[in-house]
DSSP file (Angstrom, degrees, kcal/mol; ACC not computed):
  #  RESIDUE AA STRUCTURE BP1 BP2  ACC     N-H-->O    O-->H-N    N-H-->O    O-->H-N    TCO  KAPPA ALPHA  PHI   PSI    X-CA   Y-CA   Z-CA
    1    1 A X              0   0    0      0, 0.0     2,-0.7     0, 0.0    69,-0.2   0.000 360.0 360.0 360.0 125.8    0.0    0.0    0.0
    2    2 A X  B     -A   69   0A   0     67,-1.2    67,-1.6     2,-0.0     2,-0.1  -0.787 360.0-166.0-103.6 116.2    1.1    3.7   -0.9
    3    3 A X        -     0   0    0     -2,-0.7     2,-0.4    65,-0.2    65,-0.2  -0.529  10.0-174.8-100.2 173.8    0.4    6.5    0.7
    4    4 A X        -     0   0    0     63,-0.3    63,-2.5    -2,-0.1     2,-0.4  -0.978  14.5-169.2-170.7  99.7    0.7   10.1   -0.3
    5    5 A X  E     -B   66   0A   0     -2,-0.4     2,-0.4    61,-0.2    61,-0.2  -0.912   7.7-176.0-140.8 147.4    0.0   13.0    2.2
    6    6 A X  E     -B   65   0A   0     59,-1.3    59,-3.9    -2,-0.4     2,-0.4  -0.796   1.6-177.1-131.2 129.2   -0.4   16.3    1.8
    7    7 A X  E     +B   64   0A   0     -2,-0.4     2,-0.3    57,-0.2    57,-0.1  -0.926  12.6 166.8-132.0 148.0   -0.8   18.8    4.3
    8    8 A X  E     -B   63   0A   0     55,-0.9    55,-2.8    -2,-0.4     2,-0.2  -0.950  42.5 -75.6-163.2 150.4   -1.4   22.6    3.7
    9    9 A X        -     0   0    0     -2,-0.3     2,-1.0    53,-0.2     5,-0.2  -0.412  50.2-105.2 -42.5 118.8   -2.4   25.7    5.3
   10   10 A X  S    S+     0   0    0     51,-0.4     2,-0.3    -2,-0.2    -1,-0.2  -0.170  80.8 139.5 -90.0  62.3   -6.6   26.3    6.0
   11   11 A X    >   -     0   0    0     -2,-1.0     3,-1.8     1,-0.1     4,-0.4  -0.994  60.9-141.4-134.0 104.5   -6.1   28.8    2.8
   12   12 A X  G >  S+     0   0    0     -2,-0.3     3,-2.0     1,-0.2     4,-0.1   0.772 100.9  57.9   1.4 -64.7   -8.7   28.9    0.2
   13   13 A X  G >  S+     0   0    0      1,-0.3     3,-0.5     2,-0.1     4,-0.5   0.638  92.9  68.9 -71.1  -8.8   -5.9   29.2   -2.6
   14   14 A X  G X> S+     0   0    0     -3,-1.8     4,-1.3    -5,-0.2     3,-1.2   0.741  80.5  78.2 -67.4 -36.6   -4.2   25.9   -1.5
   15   15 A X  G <4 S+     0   0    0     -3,-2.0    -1,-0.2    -4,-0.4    32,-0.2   0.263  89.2  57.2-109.5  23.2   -7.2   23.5   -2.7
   16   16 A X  G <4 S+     0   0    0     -3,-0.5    -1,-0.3    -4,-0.1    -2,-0.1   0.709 103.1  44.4 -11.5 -75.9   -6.3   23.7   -6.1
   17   17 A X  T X> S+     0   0    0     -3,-1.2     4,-1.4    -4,-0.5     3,-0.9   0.744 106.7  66.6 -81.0 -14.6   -3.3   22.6   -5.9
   18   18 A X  H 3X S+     0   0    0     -4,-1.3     4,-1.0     2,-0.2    -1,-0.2   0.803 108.7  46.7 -27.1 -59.9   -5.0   19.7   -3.3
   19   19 A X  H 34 S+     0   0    0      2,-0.2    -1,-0.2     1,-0.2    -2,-0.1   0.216 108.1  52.3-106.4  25.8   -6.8   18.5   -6.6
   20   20 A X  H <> S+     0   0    0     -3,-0.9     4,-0.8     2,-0.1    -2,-0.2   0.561 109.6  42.3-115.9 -25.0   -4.2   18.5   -8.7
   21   21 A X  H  X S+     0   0    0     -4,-1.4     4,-1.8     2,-0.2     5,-0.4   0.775 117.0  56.1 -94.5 -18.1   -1.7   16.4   -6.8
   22   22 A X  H >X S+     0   0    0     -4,-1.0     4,-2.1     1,-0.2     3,-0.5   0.999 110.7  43.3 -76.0 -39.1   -5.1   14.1   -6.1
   23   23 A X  H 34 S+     0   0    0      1,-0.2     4,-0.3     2,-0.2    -1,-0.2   0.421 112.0  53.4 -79.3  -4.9   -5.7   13.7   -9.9
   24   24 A X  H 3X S+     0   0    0     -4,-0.8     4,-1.3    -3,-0.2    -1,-0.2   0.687 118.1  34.2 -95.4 -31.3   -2.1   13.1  -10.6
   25   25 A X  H <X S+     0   0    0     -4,-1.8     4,-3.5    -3,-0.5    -2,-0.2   0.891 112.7  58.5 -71.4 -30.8   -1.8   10.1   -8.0
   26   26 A X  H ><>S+     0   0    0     -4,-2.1     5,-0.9    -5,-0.4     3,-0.5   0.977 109.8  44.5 -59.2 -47.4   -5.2    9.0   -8.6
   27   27 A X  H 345S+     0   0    0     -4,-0.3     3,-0.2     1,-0.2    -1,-0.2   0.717 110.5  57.4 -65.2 -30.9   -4.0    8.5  -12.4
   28   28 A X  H 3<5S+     0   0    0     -4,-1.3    -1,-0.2     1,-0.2    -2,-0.2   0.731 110.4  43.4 -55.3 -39.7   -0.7    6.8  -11.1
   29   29 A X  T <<5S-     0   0    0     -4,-3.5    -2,-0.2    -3,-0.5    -1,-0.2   0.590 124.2-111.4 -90.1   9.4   -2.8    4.2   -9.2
   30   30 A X  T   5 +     0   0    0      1,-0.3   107,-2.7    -4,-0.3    -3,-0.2   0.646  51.5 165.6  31.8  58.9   -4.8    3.9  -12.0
   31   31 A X      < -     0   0    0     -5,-0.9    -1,-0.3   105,-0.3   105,-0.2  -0.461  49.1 -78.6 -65.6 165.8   -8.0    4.9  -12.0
   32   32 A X    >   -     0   0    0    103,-0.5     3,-0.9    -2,-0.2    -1,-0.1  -0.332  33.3-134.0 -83.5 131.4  -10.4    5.4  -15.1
   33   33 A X  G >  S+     0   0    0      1,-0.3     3,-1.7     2,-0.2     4,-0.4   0.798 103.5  62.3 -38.5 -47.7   -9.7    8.4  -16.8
   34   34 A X  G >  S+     0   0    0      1,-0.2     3,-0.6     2,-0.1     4,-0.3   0.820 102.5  49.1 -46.4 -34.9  -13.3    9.1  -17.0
   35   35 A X  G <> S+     0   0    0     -3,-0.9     4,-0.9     1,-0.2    -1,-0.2   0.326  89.6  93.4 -96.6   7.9  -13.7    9.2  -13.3
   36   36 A X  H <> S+     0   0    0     -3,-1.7     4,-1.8     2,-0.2    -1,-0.2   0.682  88.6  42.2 -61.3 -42.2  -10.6   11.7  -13.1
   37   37 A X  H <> S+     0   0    0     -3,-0.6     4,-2.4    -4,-0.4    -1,-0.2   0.861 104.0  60.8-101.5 -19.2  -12.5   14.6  -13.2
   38   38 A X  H  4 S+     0   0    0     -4,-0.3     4,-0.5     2,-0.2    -2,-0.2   0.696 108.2  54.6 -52.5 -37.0  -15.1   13.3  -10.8
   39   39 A X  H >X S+     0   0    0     -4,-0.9     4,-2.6     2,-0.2     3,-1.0   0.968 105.3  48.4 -18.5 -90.2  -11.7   13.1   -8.5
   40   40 A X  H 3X S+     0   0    0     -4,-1.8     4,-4.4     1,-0.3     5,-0.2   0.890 109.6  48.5 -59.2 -57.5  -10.8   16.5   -8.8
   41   41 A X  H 3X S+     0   0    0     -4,-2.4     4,-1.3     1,-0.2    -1,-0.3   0.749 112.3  48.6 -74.1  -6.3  -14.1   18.2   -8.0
   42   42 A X  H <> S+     0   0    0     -3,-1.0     4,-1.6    -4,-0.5    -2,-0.2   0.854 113.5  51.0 -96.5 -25.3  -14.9   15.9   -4.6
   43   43 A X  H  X S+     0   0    0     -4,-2.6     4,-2.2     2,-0.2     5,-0.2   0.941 108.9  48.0 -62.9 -37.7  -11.7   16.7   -3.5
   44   44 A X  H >X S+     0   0    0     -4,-4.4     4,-1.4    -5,-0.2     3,-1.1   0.971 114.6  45.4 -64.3 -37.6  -12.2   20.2   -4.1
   45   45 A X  H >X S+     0   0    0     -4,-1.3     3,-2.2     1,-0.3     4,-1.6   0.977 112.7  50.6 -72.1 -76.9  -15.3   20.2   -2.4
   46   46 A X  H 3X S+     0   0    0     -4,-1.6     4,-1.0    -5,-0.2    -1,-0.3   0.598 111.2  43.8 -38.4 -22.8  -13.9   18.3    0.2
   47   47 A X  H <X S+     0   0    0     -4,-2.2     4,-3.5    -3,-1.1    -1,-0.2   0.824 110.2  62.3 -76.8 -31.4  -10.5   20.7    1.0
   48   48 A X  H <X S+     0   0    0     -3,-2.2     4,-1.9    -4,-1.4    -2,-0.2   0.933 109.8  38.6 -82.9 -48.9  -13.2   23.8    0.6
   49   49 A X  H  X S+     0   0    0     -4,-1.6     4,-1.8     1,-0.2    -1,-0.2   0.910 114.9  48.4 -76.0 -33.3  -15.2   22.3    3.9
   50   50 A X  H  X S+     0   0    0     -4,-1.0     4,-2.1     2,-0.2     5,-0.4   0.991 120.1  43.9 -86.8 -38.7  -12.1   21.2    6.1
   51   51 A X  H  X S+     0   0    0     -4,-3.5     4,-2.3     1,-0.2     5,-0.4   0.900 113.4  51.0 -66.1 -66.9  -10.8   25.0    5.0
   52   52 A X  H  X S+     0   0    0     -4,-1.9     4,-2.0     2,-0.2    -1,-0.2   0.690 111.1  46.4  10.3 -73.3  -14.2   26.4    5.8
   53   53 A X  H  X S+     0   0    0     -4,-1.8     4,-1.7     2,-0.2     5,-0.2   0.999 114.9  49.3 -65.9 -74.7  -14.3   24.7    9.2
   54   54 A X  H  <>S+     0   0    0     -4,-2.1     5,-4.8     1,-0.3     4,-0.3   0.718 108.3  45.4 -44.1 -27.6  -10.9   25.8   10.0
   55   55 A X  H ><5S+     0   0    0     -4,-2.3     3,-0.9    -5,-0.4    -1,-0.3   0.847 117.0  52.1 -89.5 -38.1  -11.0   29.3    9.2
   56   56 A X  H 3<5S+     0   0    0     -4,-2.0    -2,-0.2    -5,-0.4    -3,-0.2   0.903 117.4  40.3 -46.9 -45.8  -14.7   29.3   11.3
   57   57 A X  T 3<5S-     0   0    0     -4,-1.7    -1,-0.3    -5,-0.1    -2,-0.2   0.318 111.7-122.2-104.1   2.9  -13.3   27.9   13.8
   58   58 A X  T < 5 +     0   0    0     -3,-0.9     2,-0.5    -4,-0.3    -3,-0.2   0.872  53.4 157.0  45.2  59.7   -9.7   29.8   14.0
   59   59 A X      < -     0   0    0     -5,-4.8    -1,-0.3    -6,-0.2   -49,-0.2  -0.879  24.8-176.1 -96.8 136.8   -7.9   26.5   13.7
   60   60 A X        +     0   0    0     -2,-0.5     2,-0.2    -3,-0.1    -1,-0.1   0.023  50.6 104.2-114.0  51.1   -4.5   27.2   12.5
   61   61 A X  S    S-     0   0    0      1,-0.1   -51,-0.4    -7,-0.1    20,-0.1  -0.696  76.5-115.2 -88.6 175.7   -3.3   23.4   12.1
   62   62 A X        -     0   0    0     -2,-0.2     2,-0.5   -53,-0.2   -53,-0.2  -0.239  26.3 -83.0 -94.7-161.9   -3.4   22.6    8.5
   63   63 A X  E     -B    8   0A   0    -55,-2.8   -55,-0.9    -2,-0.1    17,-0.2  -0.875  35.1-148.9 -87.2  96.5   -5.3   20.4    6.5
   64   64 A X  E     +BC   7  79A   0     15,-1.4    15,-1.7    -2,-0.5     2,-0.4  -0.328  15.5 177.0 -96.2 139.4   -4.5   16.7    6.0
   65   65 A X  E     -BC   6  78A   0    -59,-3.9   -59,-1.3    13,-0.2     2,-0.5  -0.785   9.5-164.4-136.5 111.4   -5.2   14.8    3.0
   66   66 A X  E     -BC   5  77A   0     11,-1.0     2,-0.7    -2,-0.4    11,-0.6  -0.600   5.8-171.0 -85.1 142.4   -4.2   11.5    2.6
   67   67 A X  E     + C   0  76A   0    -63,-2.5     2,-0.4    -2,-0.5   -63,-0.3  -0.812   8.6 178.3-134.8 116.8   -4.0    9.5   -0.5
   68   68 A X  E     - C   0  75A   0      7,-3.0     7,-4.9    -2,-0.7     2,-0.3  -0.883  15.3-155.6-140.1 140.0   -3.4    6.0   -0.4
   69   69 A X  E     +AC   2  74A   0    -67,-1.6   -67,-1.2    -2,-0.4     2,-0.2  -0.709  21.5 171.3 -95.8 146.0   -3.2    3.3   -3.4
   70   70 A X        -     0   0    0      3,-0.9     3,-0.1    -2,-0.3    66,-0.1  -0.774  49.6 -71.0-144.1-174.9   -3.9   -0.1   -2.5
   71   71 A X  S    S-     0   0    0     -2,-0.2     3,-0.1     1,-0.2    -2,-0.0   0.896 121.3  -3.5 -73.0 -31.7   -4.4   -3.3   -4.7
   72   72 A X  S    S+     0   0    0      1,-0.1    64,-0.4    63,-0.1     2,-0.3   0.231 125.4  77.0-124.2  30.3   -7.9   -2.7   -6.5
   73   73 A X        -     0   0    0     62,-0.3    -3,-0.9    -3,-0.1     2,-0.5  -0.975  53.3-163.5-145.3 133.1   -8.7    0.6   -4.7
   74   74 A X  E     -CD  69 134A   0     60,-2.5    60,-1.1    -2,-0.3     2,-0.8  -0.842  23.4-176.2-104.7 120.8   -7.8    4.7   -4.5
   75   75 A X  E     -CD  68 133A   0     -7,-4.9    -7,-3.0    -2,-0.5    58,-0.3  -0.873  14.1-165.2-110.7 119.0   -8.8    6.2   -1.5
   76   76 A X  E     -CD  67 132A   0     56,-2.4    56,-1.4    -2,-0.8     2,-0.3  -0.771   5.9-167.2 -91.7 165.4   -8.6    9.8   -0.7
   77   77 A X  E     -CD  66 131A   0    -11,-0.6   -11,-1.0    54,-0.2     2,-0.4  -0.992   2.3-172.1-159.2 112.1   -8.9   11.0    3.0
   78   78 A X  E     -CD  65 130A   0     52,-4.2    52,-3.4    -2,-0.3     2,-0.4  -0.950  13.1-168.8-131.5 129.3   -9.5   14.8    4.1
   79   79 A X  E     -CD  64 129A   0    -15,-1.7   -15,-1.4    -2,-0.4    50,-0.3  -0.980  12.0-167.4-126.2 127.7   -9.4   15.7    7.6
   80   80 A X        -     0   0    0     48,-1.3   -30,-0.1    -2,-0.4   -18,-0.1  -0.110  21.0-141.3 -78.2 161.4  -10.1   18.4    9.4
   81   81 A X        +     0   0    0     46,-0.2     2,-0.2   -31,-0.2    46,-0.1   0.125  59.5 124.1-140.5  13.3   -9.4   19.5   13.1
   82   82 A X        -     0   0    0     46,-0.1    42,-0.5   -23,-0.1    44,-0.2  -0.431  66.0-106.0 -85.8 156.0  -12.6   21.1   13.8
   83   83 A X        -     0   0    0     -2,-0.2     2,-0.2    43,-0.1    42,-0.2  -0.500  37.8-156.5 -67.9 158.8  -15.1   20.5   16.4
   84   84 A X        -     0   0    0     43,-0.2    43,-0.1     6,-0.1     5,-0.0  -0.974  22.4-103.2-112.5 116.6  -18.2   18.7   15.3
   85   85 A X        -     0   0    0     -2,-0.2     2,-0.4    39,-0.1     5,-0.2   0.114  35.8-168.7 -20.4 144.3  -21.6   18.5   16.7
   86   86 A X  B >   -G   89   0B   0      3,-6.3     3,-1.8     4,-0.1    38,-0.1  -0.993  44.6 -64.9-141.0 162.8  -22.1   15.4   18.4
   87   87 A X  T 3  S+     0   0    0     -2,-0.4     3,-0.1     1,-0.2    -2,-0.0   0.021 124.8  12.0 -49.1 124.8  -25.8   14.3   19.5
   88   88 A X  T 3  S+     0   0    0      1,-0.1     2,-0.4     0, 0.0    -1,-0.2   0.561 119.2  90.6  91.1  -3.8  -27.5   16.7   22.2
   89   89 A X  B <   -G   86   0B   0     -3,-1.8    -3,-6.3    -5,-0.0    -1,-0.1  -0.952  64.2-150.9-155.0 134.8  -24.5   19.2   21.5
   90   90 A X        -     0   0    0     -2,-0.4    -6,-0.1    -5,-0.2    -4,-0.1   0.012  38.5 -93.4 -64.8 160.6  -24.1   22.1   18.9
   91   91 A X    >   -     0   0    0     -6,-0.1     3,-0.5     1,-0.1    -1,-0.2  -0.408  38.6 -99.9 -70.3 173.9  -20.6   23.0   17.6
   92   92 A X  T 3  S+     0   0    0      1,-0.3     2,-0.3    -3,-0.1    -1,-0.1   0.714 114.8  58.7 -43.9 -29.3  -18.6   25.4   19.0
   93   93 A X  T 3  S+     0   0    0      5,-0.1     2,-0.5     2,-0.0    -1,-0.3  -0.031  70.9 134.3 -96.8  44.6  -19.2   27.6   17.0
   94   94 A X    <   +     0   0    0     -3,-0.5     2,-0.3    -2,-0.3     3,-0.1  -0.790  33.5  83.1-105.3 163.6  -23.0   28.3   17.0
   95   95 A X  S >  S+     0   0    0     -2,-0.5     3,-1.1     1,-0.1     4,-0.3  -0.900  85.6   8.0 144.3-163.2  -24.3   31.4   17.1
   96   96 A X  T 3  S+     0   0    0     -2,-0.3    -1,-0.1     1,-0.2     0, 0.0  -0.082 134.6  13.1 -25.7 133.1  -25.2   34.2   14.2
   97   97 A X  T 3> S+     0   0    0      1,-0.1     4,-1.2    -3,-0.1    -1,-0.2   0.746  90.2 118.8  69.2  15.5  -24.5   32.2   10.6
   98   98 A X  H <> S+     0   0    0     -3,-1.1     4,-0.8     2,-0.2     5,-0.1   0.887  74.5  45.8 -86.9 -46.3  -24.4   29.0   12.3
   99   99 A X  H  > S+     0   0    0     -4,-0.3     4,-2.1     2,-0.2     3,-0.3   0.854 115.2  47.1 -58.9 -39.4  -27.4   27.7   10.2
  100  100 A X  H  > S+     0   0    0      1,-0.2     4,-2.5     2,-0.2    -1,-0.2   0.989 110.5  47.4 -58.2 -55.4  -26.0   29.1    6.9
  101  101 A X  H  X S+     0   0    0     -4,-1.2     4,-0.9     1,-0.3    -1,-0.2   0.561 115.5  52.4 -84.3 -17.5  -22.6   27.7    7.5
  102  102 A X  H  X S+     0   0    0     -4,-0.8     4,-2.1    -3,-0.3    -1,-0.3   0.945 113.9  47.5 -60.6 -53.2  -25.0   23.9    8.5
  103  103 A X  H  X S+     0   0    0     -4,-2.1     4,-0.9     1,-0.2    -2,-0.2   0.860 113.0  39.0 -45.5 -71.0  -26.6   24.4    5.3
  104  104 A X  H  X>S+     0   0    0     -4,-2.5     4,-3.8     1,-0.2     5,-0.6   0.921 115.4  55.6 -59.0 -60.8  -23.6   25.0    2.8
  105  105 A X  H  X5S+     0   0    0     -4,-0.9     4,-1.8     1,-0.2    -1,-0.2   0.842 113.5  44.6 -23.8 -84.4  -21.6   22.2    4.9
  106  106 A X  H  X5S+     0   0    0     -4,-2.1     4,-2.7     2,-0.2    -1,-0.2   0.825 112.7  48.7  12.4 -73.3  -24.8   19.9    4.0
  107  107 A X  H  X5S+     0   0    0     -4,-0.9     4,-2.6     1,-0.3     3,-0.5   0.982 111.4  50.4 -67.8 -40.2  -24.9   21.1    0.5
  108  108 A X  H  X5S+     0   0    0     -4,-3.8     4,-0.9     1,-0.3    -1,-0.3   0.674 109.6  48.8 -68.5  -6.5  -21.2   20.4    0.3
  109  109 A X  H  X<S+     0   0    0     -4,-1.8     4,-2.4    -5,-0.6    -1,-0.3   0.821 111.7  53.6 -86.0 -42.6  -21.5   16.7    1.7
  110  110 A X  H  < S+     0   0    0     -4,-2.7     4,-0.4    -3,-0.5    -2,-0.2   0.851 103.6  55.9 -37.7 -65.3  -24.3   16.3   -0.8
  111  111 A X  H >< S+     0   0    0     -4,-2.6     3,-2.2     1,-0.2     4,-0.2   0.862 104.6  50.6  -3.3-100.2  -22.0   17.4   -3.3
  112  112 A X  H >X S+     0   0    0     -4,-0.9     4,-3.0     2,-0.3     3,-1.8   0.806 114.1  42.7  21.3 -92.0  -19.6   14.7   -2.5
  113  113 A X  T 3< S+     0   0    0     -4,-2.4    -1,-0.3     1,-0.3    -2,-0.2   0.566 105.0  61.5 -93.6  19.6  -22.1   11.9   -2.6
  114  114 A X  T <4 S+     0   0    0     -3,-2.2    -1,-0.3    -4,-0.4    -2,-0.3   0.448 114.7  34.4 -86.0 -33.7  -23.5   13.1   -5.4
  115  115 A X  T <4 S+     0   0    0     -3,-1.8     2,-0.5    -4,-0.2    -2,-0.2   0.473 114.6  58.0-114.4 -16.9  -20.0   12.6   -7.2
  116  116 A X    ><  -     0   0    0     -4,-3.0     3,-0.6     1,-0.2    -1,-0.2  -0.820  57.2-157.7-156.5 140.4  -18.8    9.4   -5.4
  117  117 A X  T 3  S+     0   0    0     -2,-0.5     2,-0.9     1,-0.2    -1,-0.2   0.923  94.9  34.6 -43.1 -40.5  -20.2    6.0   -5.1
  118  118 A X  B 3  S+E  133   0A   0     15,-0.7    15,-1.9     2,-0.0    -1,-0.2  -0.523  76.6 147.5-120.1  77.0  -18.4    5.1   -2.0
  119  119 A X    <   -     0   0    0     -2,-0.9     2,-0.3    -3,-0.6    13,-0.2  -0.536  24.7-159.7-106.1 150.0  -17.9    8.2    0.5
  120  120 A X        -     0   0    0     -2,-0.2    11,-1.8    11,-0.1     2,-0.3  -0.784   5.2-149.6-150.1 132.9  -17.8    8.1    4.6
  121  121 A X  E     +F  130   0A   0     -2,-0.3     2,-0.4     9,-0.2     9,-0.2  -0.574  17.4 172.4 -85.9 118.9  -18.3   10.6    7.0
  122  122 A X  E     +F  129   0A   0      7,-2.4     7,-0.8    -2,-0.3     2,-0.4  -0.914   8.4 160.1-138.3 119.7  -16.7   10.8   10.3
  123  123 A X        +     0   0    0     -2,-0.4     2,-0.4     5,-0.2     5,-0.2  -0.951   5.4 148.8-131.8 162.3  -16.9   14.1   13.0
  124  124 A X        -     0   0    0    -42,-0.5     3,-0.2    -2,-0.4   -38,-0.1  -0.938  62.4 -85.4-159.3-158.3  -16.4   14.3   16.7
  125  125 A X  S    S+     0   0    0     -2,-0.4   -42,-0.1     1,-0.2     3,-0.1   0.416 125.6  60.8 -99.8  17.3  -15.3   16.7   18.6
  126  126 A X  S    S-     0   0    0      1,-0.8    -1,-0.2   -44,-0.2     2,-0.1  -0.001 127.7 -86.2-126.1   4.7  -11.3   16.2   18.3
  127  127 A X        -     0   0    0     -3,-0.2    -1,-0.8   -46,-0.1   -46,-0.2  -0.568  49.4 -98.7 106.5-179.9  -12.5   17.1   14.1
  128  128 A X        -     0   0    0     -5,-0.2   -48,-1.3    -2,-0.1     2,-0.3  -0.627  15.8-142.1-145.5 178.5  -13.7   15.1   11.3
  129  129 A X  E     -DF  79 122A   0     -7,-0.8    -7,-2.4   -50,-0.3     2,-0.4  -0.999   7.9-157.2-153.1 124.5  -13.0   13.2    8.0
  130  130 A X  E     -DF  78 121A   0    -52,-3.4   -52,-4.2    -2,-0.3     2,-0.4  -0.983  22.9-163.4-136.0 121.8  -14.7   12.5    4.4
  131  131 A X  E     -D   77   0A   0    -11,-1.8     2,-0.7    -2,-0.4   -54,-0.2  -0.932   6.9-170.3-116.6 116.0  -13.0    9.1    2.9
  132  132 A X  E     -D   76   0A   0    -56,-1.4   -56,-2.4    -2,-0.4     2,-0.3  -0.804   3.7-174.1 -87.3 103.5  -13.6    8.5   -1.0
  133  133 A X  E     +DE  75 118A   0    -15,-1.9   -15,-0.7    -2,-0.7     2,-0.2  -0.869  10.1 172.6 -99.2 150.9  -12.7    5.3   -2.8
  134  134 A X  E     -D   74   0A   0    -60,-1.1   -60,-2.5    -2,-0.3     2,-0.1  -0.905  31.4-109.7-125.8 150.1  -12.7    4.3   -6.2
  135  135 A X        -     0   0    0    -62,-0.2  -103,-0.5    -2,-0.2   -62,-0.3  -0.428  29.3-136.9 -87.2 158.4  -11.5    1.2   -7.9
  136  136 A X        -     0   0    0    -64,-0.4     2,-0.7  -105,-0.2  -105,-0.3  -0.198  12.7-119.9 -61.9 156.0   -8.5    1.0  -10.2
  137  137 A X        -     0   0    0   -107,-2.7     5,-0.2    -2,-0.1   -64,-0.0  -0.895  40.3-104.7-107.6 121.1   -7.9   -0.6  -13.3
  138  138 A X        -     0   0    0     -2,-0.7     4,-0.1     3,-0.1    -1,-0.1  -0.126  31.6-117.5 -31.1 171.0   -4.9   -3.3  -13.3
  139  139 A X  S >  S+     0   0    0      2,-0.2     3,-2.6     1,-0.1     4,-0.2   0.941 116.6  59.2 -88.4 -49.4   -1.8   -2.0  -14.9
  140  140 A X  G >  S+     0   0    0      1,-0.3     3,-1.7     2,-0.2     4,-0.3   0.786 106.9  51.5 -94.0  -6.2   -1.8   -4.7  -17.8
  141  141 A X  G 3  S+     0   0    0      1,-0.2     3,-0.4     2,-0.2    -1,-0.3   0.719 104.2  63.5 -53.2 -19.3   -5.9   -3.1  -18.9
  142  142 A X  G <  S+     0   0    0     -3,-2.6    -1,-0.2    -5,-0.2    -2,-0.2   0.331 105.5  37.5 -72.1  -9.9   -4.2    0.0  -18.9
  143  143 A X    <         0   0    0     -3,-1.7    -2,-0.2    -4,-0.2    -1,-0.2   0.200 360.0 360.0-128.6  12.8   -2.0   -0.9  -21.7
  144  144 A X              0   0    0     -3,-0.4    -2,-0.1    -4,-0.3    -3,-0.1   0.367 360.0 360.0 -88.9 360.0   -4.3   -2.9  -23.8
C-alpha cells in the first residue's frame, strides 16, 4: 500500500493545488480516466469544507489529505481538526450564521455523494474526515 499525504495551510488558494496532486496520483494508481474529473471536483469540495471549518473555527493546524493506493482501490482522506456537533451538542461555533454555515456544509456533503459511489463521513469533537474510494484498473488493462 502507498500513501501520499499532503498537508497545507486552511487557505482557500491551496485547494487547487489539493486536486491536482489528487488527480495526478489517482491516475498513477490507476483509476479510469473518465472518473478523473469526478476526483478533482470531490476533492475540491472536500478541501473547501475542512478550510471552511478551520477558518470558522480559528484553527491554524493545516489540513491533512491522505491518498493512499492499495491493490484494486484509490482512496482519498481529508481531515479536518474542527469540532463537530455530536448528538445533544451544537458545535462550537454556534451562534449568528451558524445555520447558513449547517446548510452550505450539507450542500457540500451532498455534493460529495452526489460525485462518489463510495464516500464516509466521520466528526467528533477532536474534528472530522470524508474518505472517497474508487477502484482501479490493473496496470496490464491500462496498456491494452
Amino acid at each position: 500500500m502507498a500513501t501520499v499525504e499532503l498537508r497545507f495551510s486552511a487557505l482557500p488558494e491551496h485547494v487547487r493545488t489539493a486536486r491536482l496532486v489528487a488527480a495526478a496520483v489517482a491516475r498513477r494508481a490507476g483509476v479510469d480516466e473518465a472518473v478523473l474529473d469526478e476526483v478533482r471536483l470531490a476533492v475540491g469540495e472536500a478541501c473547501t469544507r475542512a478550510v471552511g471549518l478551520h477558518q470558522h473555527g480559528g484553527i491554524s493546524a493545516p489540513v491533512k489529505v491522505l491518498l493512499i493506493e492499495e491493490e484494486k482501490l484509490f482512496s482519498i482522506e481529508v481531515g479536518d481538526e474542527a469540532p463537530h456537533a455530536t448528538p445533544g451538542r451544537g458545535a462550537s461555533g454556534d451562534g449568528p450564521g451558524t445555520d447558513v454555515e449547517t446548510e452550505e456544509d450539507e450542500m457540500g456533503l451532498a455534493v460529495i455523494s452526489g460525485l462518489v459511489d463510495d464516500v464516509e463521513v466521520s466528526a467528533g469533537e477532536q474534528g472530522g474526515s470524508i474518505r472517497m474510494r474508487w477502484p482501479t484498473v490493473p496496470p496490464a488493462t491500462l496498456l491494452a
